[in-house]
C-alpha positions as CSV (number, residue, x, y, z in Angstrom):
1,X,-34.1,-10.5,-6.4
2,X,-30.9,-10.5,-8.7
3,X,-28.3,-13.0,-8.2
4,X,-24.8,-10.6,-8.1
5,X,-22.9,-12.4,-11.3
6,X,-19.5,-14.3,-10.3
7,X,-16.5,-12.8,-12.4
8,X,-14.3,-15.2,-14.0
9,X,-11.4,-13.3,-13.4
10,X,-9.5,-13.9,-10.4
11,X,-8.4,-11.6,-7.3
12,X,-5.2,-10.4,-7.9
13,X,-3.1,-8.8,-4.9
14,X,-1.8,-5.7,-6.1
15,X,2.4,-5.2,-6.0
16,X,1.6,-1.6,-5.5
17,X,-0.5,-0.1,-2.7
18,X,-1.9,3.8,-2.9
19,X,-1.7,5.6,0.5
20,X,-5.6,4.6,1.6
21,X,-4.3,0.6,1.1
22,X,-0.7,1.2,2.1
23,X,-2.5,2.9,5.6
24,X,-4.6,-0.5,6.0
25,X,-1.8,-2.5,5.1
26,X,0.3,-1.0,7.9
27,X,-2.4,-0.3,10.2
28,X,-1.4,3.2,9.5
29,X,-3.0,6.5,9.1
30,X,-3.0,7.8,5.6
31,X,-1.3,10.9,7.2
32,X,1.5,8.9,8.3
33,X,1.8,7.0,5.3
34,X,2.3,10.1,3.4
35,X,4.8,11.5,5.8
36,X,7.2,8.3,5.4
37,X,7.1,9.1,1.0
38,X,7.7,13.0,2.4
39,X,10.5,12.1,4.4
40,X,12.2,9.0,1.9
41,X,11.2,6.4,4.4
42,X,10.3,4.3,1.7
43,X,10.4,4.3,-1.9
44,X,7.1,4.9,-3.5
45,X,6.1,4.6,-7.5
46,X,4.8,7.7,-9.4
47,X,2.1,7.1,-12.5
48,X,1.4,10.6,-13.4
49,X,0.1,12.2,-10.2
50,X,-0.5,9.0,-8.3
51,X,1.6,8.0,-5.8
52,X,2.0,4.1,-4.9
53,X,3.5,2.2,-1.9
54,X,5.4,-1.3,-3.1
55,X,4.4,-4.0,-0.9
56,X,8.3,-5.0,-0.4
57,X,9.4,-1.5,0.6
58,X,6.3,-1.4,3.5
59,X,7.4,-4.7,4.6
60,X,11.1,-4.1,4.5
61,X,10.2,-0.6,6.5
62,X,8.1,-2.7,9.2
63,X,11.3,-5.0,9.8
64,X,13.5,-2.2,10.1
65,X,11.1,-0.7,12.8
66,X,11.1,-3.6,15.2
67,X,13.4,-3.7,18.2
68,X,14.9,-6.6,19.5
């Protein structure tokens, strides 16, 4: 059996998540995720027809979600 070849090129965390990664991120539903770009929640990124989630904006909406 094949050994699976190691890249040489790192992991890089992406600044900007699409809705399936911005859902995980969150520990979300994709619906949801979608309904907070819908309703200006957050600000998203548009490249063409894709619609992407920065990291800072999903954690700057989780901080203003929790009650003290």
């Amino acid at each position: 059996m094949a050994k699976p070849r190691s890249s040489s090129i790192p992991a890089i965390d992406p600044i900007n998540l699409n809705a399936r990664q911005a859902a995980a991120y969150l520990g979300a539903t994709i619906w949801f995720v979608r309904q907070l770009a819908w309703k200006k929640e957050v600000a998203t990124v548009r490249y063409g027809h894709r619609l992407l989630f920065p990291r800072q904006e999903l954690d700057a909406y989780q901080k203003r979600q929790v009650r003290g």
